[in-house]
C-alpha positions in Angstrom: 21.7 35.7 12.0 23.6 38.5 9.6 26.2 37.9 12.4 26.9 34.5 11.5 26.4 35.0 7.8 29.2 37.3 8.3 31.5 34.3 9.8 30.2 31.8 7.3 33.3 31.2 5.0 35.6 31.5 7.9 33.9 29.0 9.9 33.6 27.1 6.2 37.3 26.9 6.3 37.6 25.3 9.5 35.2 22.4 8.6 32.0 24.0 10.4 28.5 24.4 9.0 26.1 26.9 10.5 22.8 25.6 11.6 20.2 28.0 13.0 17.1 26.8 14.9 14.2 29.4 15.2 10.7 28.8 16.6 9.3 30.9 13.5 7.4 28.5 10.8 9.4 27.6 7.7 7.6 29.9 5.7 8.5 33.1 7.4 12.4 31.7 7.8 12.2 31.2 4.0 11.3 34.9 3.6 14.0 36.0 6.0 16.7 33.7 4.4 15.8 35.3 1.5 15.8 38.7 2.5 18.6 38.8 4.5 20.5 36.5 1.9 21.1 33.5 4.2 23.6 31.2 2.9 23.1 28.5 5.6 20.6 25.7 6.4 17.5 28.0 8.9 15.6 25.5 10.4 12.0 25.9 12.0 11.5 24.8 16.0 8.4 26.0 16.2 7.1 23.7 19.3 10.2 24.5 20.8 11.2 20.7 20.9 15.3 21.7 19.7 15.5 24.5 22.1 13.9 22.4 25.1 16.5 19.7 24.2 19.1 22.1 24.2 17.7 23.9 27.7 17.6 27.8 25.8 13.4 27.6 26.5 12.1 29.8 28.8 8.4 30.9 29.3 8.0 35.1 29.7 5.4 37.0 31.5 2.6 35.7 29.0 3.0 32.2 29.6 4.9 32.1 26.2 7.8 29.8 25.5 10.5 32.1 24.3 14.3 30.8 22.7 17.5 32.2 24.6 19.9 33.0 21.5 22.6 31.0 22.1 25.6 29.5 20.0 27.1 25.9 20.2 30.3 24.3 18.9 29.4 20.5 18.6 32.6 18.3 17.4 32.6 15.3 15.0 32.0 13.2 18.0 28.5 14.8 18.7 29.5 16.9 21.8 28.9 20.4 22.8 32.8 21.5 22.9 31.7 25.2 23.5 28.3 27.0 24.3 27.4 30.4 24.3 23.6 31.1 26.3 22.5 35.0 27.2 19.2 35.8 28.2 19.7 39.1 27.3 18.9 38.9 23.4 20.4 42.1 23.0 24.0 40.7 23.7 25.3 38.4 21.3 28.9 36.6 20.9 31.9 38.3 19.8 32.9 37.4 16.2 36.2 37.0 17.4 35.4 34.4 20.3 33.6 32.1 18.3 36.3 31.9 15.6 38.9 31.2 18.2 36.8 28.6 19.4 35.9 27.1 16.5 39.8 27.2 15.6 40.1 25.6 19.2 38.2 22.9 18.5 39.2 22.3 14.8 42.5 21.9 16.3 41.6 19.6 19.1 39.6 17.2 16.3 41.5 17.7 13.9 38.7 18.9 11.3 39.6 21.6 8.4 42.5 19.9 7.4 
């Protein structure tokens, strides 16, 4: 999440807002929004209903449901323009894709201006 905070006024500019979906409880988001210095809304999925929706759900050798980190670009018109899923959680987008995405698509809808 430090990654997007990182991106946060650039993707500002272009008319995005970050939204992050965890399946932790609100209480322990608040503490990491607060001590990681989160600047963007964190919001609490903790019986997976947003990631189901979103197929990123996946149940691991426990018979635990588990989130995929992913990344989405949704346009004013409620569509998923670009989407970024890798079940390796180690791996995450490239600061310099998603911003030429989110250009991409700021361009295409004409948002940011």
């Amino acid at each position: 999440m430090g990654q997007l905070q990182e991106l946060k006024s650039e993707l500002d500019g272009l008319g995005f807002e970050i939204i992050a979906i965890a399946p932790d409880p609100p209480e322990k988001l608040a503490e990491v929004r607060d001590r990681v210095g989160l600047e963007f809304s964190l919001l609490s999925d903790v019986k997976f209903e947003a990631a189901k929706a979103y197929g990123v759900a996946f149940m691991n050798n426990r018979k635990r449901s588990l989130p995929v980190p992913s990344v989405f670009v949704i346009a004013p018109n409620r569509k998923i323009q670009f989407q970024y899923i890798n079940p390796n959680y180690r791996e995450r987008i490239d600061n310099d894709v998603l911003v030429a995405m989110a250009r991409a698509v700021a361009r295409d809808f004409e948002i940011g201006r």
